[in-house]
ROROSE-150534 format. One record per atom (N, C-alpha, C): residue number from 1; residue in one letter; atom name; y, z, x. Coordinates in steps of 0.02 Angstrom, whole numbers, plus 50000, padded with zeros to 5 digits. Example, Ala and Ser with C-alpha at 12.3 -4.5 7.8 and 13.67 -1.06 7.14 Angstrom:
BEGIN
<rovex i="1" aa="A" at="N" yy="49716" zz="50390" xx="50660"/>
<rovex i="1" aa="A" at="CA" yy="49775" zz="50390" xx="50615"/>
<rovex i="1" aa="A" at="C" yy="49835" zz="50390" xx="50660"/>
<rovex i="2" aa="S" at="N" yy="49888" zz="50354" xx="50642"/>
<rovex i="2" aa="S" at="CA" yy="49947" zz="50357" xx="50684"/>
<rovex i="2" aa="S" at="C" yy="50002" zz="50394" xx="50645"/>
END
This chain:
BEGIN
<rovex i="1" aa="X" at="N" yy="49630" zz="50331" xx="49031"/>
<rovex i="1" aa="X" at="CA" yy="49632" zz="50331" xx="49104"/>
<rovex i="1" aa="X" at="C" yy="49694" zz="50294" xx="49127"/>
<rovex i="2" aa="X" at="N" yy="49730" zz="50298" xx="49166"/>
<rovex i="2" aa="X" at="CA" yy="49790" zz="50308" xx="49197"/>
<rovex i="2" aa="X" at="C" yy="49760" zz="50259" xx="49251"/>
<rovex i="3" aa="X" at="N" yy="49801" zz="50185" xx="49253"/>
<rovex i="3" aa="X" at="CA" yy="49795" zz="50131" xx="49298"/>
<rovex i="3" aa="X" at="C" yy="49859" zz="50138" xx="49338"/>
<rovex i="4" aa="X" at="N" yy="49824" zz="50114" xx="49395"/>
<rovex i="4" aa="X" at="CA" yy="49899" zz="50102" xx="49469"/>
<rovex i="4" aa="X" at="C" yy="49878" zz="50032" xx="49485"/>
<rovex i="5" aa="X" at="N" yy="49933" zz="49989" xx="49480"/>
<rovex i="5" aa="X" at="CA" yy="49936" zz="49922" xx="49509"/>
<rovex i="5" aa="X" at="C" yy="49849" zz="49881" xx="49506"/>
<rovex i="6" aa="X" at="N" yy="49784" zz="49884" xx="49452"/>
<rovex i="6" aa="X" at="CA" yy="49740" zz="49877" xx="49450"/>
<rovex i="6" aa="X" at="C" yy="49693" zz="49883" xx="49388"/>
<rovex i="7" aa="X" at="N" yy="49659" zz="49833" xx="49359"/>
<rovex i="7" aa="X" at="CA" yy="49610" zz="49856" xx="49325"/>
<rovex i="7" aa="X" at="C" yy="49525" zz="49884" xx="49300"/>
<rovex i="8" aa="X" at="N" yy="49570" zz="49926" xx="49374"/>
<rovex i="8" aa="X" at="CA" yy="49480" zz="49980" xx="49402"/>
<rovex i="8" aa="X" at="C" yy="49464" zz="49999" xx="49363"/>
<rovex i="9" aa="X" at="N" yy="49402" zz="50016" xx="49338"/>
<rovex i="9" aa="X" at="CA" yy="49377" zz="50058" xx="49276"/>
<rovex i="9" aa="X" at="C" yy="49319" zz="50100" xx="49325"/>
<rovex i="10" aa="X" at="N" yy="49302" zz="50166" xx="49308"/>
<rovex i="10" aa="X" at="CA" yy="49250" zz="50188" xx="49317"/>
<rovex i="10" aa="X" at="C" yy="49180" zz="50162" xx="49306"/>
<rovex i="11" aa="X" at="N" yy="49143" zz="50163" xx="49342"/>
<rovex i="11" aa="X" at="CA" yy="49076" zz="50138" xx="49326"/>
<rovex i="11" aa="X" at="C" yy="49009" zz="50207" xx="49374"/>
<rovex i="12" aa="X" at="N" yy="48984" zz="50229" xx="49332"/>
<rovex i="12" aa="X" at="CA" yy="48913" zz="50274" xx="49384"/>
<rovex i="12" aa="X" at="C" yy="48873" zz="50239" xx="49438"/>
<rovex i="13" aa="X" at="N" yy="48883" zz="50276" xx="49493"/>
<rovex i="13" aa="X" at="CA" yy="48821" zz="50223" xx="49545"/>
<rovex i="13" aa="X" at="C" yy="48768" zz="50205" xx="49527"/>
<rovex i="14" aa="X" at="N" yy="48740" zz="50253" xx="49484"/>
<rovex i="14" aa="X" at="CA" yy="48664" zz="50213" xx="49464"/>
<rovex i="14" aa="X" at="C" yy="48675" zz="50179" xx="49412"/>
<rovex i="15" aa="X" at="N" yy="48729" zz="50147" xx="49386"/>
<rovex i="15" aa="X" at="CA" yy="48724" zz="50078" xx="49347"/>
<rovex i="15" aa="X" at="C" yy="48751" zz="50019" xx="49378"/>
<rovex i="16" aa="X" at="N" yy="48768" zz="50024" xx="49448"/>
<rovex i="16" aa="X" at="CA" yy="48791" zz="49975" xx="49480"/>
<rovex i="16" aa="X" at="C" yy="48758" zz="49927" xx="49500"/>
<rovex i="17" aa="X" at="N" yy="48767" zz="49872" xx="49473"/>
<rovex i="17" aa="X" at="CA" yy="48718" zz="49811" xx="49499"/>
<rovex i="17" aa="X" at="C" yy="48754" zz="49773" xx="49555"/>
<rovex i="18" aa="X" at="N" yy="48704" zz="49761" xx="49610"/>
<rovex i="18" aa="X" at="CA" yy="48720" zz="49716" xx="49667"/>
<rovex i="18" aa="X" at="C" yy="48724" zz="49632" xx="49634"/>
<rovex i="19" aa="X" at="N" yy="48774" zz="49606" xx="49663"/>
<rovex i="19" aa="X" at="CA" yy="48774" zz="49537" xx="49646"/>
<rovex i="19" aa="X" at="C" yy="48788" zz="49493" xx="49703"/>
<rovex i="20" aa="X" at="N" yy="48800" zz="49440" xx="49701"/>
<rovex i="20" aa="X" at="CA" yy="48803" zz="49393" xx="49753"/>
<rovex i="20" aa="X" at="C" yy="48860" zz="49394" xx="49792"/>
<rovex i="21" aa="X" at="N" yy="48899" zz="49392" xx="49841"/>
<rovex i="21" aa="X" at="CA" yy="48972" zz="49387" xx="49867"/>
<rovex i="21" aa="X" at="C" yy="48964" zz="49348" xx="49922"/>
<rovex i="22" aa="X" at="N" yy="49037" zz="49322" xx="49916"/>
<rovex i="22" aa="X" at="CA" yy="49037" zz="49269" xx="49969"/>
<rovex i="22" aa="X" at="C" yy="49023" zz="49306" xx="50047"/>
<rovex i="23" aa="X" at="N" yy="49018" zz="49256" xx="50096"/>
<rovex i="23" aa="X" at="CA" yy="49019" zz="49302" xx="50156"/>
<rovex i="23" aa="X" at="C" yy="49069" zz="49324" xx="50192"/>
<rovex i="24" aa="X" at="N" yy="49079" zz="49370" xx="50214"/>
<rovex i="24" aa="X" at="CA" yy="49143" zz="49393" xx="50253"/>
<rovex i="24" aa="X" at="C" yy="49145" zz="49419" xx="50327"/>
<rovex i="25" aa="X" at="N" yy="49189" zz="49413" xx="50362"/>
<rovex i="25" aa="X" at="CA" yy="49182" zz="49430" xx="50420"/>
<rovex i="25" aa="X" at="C" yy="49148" zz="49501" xx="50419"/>
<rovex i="26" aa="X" at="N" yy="49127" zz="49542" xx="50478"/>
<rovex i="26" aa="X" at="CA" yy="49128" zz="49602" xx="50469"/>
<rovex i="26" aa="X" at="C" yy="49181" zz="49640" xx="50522"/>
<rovex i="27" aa="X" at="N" yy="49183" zz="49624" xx="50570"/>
<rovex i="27" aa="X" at="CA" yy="49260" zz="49615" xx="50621"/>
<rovex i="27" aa="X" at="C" yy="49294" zz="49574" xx="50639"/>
<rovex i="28" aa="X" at="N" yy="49355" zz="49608" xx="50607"/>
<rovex i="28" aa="X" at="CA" yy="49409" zz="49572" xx="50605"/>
<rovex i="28" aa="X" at="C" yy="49471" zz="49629" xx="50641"/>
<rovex i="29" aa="X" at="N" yy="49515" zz="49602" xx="50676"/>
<rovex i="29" aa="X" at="CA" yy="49572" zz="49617" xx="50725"/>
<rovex i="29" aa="X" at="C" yy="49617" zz="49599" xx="50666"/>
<rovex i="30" aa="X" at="N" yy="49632" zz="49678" xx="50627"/>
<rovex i="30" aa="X" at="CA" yy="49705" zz="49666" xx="50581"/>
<rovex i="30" aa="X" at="C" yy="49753" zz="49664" xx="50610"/>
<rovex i="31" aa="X" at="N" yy="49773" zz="49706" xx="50668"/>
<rovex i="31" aa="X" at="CA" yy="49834" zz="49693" xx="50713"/>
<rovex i="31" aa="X" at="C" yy="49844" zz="49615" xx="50732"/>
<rovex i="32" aa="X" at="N" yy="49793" zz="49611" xx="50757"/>
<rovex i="32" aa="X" at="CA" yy="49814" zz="49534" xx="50807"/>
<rovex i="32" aa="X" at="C" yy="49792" zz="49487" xx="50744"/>
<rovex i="33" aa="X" at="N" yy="49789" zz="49485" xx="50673"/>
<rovex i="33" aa="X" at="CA" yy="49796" zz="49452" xx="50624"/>
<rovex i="33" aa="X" at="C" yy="49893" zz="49435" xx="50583"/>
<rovex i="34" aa="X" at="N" yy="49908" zz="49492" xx="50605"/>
<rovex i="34" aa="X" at="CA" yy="49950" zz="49519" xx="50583"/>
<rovex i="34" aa="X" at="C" yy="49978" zz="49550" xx="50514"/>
<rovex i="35" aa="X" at="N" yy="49911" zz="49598" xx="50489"/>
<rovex i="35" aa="X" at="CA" yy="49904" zz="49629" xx="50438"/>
<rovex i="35" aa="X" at="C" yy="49938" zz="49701" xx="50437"/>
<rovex i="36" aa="X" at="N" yy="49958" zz="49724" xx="50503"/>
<rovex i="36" aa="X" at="CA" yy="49955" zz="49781" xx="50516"/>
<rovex i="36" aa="X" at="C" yy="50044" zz="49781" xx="50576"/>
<rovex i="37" aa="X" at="N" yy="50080" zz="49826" xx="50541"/>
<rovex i="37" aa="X" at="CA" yy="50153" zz="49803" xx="50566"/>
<rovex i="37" aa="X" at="C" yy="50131" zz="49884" xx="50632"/>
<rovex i="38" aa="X" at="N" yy="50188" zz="49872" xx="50683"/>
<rovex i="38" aa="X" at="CA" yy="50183" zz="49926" xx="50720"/>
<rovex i="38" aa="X" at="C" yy="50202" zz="50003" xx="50682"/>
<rovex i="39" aa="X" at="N" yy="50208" zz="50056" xx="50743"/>
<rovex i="39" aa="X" at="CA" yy="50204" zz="50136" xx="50682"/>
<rovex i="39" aa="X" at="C" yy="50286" zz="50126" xx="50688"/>
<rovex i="40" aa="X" at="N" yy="50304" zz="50152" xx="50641"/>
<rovex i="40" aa="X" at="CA" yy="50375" zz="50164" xx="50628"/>
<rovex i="40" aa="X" at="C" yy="50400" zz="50254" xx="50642"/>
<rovex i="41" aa="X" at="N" yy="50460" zz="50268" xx="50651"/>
<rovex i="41" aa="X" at="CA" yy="50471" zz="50319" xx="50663"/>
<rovex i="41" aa="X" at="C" yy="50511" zz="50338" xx="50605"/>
<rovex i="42" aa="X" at="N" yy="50483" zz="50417" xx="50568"/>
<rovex i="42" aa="X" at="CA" yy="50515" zz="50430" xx="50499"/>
<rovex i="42" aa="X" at="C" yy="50561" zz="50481" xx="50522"/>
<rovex i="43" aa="X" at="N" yy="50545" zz="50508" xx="50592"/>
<rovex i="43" aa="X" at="CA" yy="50616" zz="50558" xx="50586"/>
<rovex i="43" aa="X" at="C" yy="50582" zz="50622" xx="50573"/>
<rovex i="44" aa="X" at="N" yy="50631" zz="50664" xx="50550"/>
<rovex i="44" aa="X" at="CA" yy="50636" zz="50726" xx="50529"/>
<rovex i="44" aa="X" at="C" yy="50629" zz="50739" xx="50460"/>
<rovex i="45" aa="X" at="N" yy="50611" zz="50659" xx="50417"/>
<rovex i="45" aa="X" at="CA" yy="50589" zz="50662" xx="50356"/>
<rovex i="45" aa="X" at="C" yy="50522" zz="50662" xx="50350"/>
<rovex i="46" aa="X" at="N" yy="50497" zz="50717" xx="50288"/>
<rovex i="46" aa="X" at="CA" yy="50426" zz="50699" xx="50262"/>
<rovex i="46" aa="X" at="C" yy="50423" zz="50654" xx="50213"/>
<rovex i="47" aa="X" at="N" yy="50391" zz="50586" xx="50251"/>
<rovex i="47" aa="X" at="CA" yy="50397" zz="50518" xx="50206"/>
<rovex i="47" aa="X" at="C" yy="50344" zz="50464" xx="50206"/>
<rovex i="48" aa="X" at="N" yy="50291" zz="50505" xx="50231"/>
<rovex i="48" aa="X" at="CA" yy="50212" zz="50486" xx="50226"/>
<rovex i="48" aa="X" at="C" yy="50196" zz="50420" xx="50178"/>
<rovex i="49" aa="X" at="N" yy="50214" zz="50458" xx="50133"/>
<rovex i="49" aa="X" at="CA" yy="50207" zz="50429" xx="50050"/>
<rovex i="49" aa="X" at="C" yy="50238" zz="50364" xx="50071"/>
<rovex i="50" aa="X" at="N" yy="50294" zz="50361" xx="50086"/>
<rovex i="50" aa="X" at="CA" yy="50322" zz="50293" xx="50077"/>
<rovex i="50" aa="X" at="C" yy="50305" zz="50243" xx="50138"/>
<rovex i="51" aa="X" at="N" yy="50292" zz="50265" xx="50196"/>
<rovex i="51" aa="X" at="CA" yy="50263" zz="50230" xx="50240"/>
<rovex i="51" aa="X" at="C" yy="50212" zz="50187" xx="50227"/>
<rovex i="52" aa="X" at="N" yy="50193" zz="50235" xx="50191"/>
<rovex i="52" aa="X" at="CA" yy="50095" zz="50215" xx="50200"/>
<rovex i="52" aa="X" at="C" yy="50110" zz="50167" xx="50127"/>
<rovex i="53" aa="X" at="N" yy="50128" zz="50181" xx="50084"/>
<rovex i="53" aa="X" at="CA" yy="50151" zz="50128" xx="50021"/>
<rovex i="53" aa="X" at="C" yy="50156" zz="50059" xx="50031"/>
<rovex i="54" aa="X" at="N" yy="50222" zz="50074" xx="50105"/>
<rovex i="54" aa="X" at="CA" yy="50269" zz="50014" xx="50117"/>
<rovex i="54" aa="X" at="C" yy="50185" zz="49956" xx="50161"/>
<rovex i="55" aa="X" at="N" yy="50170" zz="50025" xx="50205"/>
<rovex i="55" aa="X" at="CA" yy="50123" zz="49981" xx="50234"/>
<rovex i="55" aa="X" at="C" yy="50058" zz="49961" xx="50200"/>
<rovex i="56" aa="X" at="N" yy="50044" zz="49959" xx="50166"/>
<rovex i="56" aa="X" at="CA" yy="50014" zz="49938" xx="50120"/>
<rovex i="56" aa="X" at="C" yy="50005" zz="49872" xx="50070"/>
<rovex i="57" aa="X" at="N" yy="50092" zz="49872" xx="50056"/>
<rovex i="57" aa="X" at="CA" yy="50092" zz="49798" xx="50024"/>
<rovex i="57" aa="X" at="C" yy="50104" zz="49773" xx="50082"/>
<rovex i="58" aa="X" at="N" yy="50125" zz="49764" xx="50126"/>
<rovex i="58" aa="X" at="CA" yy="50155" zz="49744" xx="50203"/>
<rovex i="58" aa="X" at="C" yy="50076" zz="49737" xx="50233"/>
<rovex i="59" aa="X" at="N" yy="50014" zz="49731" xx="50218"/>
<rovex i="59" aa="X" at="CA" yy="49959" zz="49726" xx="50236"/>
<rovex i="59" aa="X" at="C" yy="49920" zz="49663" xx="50194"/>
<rovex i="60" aa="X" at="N" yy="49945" zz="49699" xx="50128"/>
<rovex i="60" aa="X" at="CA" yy="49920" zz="49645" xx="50068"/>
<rovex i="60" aa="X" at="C" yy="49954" zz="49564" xx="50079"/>
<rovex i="61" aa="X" at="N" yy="50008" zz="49563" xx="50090"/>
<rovex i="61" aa="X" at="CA" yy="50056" zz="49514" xx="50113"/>
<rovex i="61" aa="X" at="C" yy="50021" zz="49479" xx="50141"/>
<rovex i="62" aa="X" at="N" yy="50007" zz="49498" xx="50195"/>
<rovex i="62" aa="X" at="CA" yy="49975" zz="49466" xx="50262"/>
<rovex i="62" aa="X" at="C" yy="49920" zz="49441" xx="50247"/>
<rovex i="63" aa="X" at="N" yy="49869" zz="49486" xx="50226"/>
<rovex i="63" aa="X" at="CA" yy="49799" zz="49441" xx="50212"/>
<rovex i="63" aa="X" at="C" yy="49797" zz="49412" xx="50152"/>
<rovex i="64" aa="X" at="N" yy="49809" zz="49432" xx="50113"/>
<rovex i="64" aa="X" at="CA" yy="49808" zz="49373" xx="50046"/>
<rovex i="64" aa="X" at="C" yy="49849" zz="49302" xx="50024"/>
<rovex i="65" aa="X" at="N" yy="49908" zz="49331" xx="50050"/>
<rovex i="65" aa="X" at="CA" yy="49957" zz="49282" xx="50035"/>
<rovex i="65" aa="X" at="C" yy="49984" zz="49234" xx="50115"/>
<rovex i="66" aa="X" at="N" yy="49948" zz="49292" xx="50164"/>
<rovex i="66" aa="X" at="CA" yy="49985" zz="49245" xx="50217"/>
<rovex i="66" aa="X" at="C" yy="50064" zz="49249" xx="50239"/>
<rovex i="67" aa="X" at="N" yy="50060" zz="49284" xx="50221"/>
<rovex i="67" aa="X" at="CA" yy="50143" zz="49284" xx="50223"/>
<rovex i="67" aa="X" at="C" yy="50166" zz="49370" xx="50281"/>
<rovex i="68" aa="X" at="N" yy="50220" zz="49346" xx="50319"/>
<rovex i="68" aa="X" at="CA" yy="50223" zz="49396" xx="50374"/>
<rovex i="68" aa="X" at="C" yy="50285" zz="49449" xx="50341"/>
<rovex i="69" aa="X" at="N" yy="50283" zz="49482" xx="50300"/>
<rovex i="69" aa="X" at="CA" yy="50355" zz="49508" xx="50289"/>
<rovex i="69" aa="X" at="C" yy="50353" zz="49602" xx="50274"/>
<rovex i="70" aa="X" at="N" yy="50413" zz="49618" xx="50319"/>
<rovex i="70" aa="X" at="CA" yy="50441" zz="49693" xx="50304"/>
<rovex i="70" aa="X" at="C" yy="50465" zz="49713" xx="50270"/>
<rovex i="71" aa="X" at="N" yy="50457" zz="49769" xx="50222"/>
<rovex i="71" aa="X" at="CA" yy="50495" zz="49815" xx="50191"/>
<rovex i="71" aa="X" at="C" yy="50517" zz="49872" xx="50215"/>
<rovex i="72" aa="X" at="N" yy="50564" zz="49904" xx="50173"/>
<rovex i="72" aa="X" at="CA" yy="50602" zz="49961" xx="50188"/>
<rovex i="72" aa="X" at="C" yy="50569" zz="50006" xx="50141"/>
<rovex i="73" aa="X" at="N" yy="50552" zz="50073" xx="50182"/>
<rovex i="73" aa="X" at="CA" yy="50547" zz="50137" xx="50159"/>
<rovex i="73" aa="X" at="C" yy="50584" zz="50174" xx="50150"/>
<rovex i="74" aa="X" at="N" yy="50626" zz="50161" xx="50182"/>
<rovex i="74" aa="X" at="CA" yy="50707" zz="50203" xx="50179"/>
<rovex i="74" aa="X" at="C" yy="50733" zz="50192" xx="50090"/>
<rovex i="75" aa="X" at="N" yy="50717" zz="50130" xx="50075"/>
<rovex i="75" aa="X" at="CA" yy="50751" zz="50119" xx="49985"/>
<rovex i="75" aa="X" at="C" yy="50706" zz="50170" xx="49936"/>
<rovex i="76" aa="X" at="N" yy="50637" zz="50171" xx="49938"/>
<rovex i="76" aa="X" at="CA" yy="50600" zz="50225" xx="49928"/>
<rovex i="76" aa="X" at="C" yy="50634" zz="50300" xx="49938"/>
<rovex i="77" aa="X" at="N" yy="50642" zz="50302" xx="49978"/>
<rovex i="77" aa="X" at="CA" yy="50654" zz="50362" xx="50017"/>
<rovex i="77" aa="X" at="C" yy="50721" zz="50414" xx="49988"/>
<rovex i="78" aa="X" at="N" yy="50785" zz="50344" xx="49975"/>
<rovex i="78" aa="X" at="CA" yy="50835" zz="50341" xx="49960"/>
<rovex i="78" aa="X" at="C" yy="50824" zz="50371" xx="49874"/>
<rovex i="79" aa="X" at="N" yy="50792" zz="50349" xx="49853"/>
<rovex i="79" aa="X" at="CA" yy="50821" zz="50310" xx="49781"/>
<rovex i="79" aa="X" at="C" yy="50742" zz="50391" xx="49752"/>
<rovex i="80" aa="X" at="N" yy="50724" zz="50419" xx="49794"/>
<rovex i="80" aa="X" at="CA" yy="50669" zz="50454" xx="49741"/>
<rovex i="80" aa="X" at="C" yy="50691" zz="50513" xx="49709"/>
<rovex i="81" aa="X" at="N" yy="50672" zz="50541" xx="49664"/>
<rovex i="81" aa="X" at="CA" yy="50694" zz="50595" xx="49611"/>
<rovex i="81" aa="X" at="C" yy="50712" zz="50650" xx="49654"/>
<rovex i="82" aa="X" at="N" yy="50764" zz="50663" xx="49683"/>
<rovex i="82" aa="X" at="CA" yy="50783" zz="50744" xx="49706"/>
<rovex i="82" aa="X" at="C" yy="50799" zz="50700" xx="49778"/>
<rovex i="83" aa="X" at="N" yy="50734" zz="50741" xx="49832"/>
<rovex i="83" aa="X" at="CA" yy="50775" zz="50727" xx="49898"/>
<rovex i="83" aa="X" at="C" yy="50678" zz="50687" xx="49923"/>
<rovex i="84" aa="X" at="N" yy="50684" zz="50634" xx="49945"/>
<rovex i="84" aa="X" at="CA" yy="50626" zz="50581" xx="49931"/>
<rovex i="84" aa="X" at="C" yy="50617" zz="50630" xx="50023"/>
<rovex i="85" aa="X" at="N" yy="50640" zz="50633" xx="50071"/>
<rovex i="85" aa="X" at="CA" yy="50618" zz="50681" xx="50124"/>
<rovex i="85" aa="X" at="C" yy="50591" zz="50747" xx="50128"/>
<rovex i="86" aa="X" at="N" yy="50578" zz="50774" xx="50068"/>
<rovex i="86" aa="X" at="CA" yy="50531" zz="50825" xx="50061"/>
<rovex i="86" aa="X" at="C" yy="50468" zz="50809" xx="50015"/>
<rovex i="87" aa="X" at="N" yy="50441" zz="50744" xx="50033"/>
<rovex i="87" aa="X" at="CA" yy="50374" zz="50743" xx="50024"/>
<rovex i="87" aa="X" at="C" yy="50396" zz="50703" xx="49958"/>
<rovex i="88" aa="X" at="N" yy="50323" zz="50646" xx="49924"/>
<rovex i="88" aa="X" at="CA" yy="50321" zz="50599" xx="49874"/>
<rovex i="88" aa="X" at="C" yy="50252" zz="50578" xx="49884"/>
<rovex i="89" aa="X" at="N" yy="50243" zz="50541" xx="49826"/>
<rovex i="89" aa="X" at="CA" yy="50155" zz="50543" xx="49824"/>
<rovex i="89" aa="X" at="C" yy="50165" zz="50441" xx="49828"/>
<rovex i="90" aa="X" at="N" yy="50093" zz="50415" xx="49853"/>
<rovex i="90" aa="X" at="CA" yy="50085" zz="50345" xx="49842"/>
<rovex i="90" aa="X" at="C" yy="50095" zz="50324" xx="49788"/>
<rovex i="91" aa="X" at="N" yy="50053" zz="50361" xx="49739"/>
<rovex i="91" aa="X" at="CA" yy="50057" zz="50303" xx="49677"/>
<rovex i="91" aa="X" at="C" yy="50130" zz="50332" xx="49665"/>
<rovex i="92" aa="X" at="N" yy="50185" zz="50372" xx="49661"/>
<rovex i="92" aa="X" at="CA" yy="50239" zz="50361" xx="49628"/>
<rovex i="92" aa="X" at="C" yy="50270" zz="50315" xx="49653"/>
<rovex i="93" aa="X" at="N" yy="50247" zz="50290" xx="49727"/>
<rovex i="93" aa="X" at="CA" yy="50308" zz="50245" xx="49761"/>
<rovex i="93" aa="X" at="C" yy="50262" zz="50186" xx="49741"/>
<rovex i="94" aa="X" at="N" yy="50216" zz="50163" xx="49737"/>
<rovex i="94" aa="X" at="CA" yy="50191" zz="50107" xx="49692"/>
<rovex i="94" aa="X" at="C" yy="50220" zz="50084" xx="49633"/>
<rovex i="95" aa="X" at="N" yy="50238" zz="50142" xx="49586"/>
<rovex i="95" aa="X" at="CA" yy="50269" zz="50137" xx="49501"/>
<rovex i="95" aa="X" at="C" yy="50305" zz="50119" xx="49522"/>
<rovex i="96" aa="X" at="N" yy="50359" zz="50165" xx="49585"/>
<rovex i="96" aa="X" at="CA" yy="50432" zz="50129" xx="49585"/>
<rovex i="96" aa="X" at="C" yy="50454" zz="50050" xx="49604"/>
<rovex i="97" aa="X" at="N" yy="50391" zz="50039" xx="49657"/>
<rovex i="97" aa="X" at="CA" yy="50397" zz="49955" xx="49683"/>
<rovex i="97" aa="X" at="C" yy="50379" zz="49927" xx="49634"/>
<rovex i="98" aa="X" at="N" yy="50337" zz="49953" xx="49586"/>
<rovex i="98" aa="X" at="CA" yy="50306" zz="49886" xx="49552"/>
<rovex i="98" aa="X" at="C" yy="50371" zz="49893" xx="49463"/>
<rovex i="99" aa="X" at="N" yy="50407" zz="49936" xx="49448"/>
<rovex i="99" aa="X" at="CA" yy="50468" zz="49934" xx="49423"/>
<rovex i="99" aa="X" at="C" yy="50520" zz="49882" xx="49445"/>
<rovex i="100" aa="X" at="N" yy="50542" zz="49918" xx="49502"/>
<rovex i="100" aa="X" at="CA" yy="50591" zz="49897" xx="49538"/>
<rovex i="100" aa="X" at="C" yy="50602" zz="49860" xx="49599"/>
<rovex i="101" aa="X" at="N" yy="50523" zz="49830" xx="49610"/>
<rovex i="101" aa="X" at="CA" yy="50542" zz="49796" xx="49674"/>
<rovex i="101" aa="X" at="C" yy="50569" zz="49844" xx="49739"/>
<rovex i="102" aa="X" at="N" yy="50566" zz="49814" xx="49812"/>
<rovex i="102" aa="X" at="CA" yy="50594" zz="49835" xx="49866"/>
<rovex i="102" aa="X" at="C" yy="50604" zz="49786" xx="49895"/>
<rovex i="103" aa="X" at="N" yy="50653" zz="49808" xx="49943"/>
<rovex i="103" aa="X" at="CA" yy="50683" zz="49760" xx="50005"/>
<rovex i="103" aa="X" at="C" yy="50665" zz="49752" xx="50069"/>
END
């Protein structure tokens, strides 16, 4: 089985055991947290993939680490096999950040 940034394993629902977890909010304001950056404009490129990538660790940032910071989709965008504006999938732009880093 083929891992992305994780060591998910499959498990069947009916072997899933409930266990204890801490408590957690149940609403929470990711915007006004600042988990959640405003929409960006991609243009005339199909670049879904890298948006949603970028916004993604650009989410993780925020709530885990605390930390307020932007990346570029455009380096994605730039740098993908052929022409990265006719479409790219998440997990490839995952392999590539988690390779090569982004800016």
């Amino acid at each position: 089985m083929q891992t992305y940034l994780s060591t998910f394993s499959y498990q069947p629902y009916d072997q899933i055991v409930e266990s204890n977890t801490p408590s957690v909010k149940l609403n929470v304001d990711w915007v006004a947290s600042g988990a959640v950056r405003p929409v960006r404009n991609q243009g005339q490129c199909i670049a879904d993939y890298a948006f949603s990538a970028i916004g993604g660790i650009e989410g993780i940032a925020a709530i885990f680490y605390k930390l307020n910071l932007e990346f570029s989709p455009q380096e994605i965008i730039d740098c993908w096999n052929g022409d990265g504006c006719k479409g790219g999938s998440m997990e490839g732009a995952y392999s590539f950040i988690k390779s090569r880093g982004t800016a």
